[in-house]
C-alpha positions as CSV (number, residue, x, y, z in Angstrom):
1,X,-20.0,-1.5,-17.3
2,X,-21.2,-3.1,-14.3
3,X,-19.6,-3.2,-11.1
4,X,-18.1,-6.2,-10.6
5,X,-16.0,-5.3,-14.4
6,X,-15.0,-2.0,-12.5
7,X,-13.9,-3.6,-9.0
8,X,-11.5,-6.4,-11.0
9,X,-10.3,-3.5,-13.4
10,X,-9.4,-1.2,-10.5
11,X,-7.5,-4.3,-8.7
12,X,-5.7,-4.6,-12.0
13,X,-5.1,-1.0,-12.5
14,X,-3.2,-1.0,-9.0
15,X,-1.6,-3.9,-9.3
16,X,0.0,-2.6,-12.7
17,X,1.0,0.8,-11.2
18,X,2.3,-0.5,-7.9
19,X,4.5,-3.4,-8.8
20,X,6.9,-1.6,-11.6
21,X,7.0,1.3,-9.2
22,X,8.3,-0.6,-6.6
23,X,10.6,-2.5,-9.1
24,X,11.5,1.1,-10.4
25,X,12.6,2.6,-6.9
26,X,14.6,-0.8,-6.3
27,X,12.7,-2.3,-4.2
28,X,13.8,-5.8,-3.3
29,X,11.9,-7.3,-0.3
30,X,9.0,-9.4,-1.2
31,X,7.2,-8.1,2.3
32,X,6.7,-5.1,0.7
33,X,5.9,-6.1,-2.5
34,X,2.5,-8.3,-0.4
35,X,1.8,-5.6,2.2
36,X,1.4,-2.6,-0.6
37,X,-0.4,-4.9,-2.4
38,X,-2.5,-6.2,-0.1
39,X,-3.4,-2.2,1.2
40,X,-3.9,-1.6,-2.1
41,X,-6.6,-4.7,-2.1
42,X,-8.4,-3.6,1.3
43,X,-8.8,0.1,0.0
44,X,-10.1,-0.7,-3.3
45,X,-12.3,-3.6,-2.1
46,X,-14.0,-0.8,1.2
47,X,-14.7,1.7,-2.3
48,X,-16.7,-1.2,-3.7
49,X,-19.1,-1.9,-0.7
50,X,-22.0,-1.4,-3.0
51,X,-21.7,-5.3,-4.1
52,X,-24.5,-8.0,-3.3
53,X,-24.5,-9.3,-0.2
54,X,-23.0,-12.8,-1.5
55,X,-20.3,-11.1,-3.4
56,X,-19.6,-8.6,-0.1
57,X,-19.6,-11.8,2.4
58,X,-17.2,-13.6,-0.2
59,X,-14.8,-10.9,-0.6
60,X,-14.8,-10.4,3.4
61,X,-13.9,-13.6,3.7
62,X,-10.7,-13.1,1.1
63,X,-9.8,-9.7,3.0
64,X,-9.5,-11.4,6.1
65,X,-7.3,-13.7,5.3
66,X,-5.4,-11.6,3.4
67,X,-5.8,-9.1,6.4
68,X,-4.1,-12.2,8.6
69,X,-1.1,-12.5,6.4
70,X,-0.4,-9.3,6.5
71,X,-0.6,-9.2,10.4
72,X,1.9,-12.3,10.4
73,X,4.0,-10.7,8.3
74,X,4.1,-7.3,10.6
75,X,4.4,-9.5,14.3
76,X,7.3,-11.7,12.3
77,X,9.1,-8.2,11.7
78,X,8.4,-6.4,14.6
79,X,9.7,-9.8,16.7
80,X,13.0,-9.9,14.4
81,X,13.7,-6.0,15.3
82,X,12.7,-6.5,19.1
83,X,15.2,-9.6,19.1
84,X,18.3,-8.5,17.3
């Protein structure tokens, strides 16, 4: 199996384990549905760094913008707490 097969099964794998367990424990906020997921993304992706170098500069261009959301999403909470 080559790596690329084991970097998109190991994104699906954790995708499939982390949603219904969330859904399980009653988890309603879609924040937390994204930020798990997207920790889930950024730790899985730094296991695979053995990539080519095309692959590795694509995916570092999907993790940081996924790493940007996730930062707009934690400033947009922290200023609702400061502010209420």
């Amino acid at each position: 199996m080559r790596i690329y097969n084991k970097y998109i099964i190991s994104l699906a794998v954790a995708s499939c384990v982390i949603n219904p367990l969330l859904a399980f424990f009653g988890q309603n906020d879609l924040v937390i549905y994204l930020a798990i997921n997207l920790i889930a993304y950024l730790a899985i992706t730094m296991l695979y760094v053995h990539l080519n170098s095309k692959a590795r500069r694509a995916l570092n261009t999907v993790s940081a913008v996924y790493f940007a959301i996730f930062l707009i999403v934690v400033i947009s909470k922290v200023v609702a707490i400061l502010f209420v």
